[in-house]
C-alpha positions as CSV (number, residue, x, y, z in Angstrom):
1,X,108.5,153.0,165.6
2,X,107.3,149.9,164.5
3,X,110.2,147.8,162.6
4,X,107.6,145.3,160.6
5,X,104.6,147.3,160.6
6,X,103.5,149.1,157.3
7,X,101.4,150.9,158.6
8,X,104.0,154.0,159.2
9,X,105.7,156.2,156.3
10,X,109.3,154.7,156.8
11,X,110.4,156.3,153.1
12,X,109.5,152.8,151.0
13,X,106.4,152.8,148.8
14,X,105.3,149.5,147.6
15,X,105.4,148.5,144.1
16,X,102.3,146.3,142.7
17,X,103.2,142.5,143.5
18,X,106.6,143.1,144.0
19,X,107.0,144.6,147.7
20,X,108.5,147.4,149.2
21,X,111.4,149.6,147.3
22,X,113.3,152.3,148.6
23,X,113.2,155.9,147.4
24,X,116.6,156.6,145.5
25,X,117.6,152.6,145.0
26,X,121.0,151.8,143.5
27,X,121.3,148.9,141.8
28,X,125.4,147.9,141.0
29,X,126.3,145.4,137.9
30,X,129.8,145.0,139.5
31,X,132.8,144.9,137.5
32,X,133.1,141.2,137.3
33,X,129.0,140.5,136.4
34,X,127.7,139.8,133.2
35,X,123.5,140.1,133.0
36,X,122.1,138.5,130.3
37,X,118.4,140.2,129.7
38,X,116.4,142.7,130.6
39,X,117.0,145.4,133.8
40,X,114.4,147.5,135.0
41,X,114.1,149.7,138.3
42,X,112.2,152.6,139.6
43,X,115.9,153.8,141.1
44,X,119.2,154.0,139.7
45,X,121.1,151.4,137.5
46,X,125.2,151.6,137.6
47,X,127.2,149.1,135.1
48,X,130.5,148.3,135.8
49,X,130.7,145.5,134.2
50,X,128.5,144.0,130.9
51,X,124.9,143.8,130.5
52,X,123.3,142.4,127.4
53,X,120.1,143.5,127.2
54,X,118.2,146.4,127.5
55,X,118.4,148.6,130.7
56,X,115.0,151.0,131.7
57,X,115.7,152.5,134.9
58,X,113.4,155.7,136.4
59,X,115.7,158.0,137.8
60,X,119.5,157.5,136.4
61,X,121.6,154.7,134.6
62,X,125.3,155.4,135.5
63,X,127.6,153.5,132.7
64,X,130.5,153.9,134.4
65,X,134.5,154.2,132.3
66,X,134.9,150.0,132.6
67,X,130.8,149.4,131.9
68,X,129.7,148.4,128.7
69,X,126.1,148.0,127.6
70,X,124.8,145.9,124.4
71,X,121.0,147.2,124.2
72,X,118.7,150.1,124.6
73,X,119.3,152.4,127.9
74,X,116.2,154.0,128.8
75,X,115.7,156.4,131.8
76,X,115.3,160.3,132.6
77,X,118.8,160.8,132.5
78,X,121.7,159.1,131.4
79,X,125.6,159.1,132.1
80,X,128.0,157.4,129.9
81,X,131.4,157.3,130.8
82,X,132.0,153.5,129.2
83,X,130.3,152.1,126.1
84,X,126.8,151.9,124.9
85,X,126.1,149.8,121.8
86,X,122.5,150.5,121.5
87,X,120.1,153.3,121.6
88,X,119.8,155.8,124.4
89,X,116.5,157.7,125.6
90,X,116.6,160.1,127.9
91,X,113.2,162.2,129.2
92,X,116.0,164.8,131.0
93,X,119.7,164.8,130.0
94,X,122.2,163.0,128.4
95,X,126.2,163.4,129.3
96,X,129.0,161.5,127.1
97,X,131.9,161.8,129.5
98,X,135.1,161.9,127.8
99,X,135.6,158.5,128.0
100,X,132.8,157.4,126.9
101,X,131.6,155.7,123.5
102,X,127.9,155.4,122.5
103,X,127.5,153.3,119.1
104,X,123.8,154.4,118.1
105,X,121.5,157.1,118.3
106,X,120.4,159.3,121.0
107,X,116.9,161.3,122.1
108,X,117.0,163.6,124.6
109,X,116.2,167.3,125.5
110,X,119.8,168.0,127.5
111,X,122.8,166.8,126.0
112,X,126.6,167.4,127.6
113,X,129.2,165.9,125.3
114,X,132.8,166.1,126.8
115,X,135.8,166.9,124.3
116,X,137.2,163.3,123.7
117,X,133.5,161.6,124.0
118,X,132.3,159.9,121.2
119,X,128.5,159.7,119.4
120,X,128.7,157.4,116.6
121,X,125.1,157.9,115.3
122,X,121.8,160.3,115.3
123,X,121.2,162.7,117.7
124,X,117.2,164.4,118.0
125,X,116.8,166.8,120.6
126,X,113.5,168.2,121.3
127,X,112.1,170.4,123.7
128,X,108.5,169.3,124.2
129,X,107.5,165.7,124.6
130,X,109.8,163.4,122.7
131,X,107.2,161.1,120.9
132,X,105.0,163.4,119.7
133,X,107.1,165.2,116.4
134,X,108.5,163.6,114.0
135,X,112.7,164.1,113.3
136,X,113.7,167.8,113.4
137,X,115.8,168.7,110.3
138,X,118.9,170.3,111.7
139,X,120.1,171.3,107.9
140,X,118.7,174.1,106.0
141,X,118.0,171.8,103.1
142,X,114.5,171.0,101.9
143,X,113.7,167.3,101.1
144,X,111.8,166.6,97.9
């Protein structure tokens, strides 16, 4: 085993420029942080505290009950169990814990919305890939 060669599979891929990342990283806004900006992983993202900004994250963002997010959330699935002032995008599934509050729309193909959980805004859910349809009418009416 060699502890600074790269030469061996030790589970870390390297990212252009930007060195080695683990498979599966967590990334923690702690309770008591406030990020001002952008966040974006290849892992997972958990907010416990604020971010301001947008948040893109691979595999999971986590907003956890005391996490608050002012900006677009962006990854394959998404948790809320806080408060999302922003737009949500999710490529897999989207769960609104009970506790949670999302102020703005939300695109996904899963959706899990606990009783209590609230959605203030649209909801599209599409089966196929998300960018390529336009909105799907969820009422019988025709538009002139």
């Amino acid at each position: 085993m060699a502890i600074f060669s790269s030469k061996e599979d030790d589970g870390m891929s390297e990212r252009q420029g930007r060195g080695p990342v683990r498979d599966g990283v967590l990334s923690i806004i702690a309770g008591d942080l406030k990020v001002v900006g952008e966040l974006t992983t290849d892992g997972v993202v958990k907010v416990d505290g604020l971010v301001e900004g947008n948040v893109r994250a691979k595999k999971q963002v986590l907003v956890s009950k005391e996490g608050t997010v002012r900006g677009d959330v962006h990854s394959s699935e998404v948790i809320i169990g806080g408060r999302i002032e922003g737009s949500v995008e999710a490529t897999g599934r989207v769960e609104v814990q009970s506790s949670a509050t999302v102020v703005g729309d939300i695109l996904t193909k899963r959706i899990l919305v606990h009783e209590g959980g609230e959605v203030n805004g649209n909801l599209q859910m599409s089966a196929s890939d998300q960018g390529s349809s336009g909105p799907r009418s969820d009422s019988g009416s025709t538009q002139p």
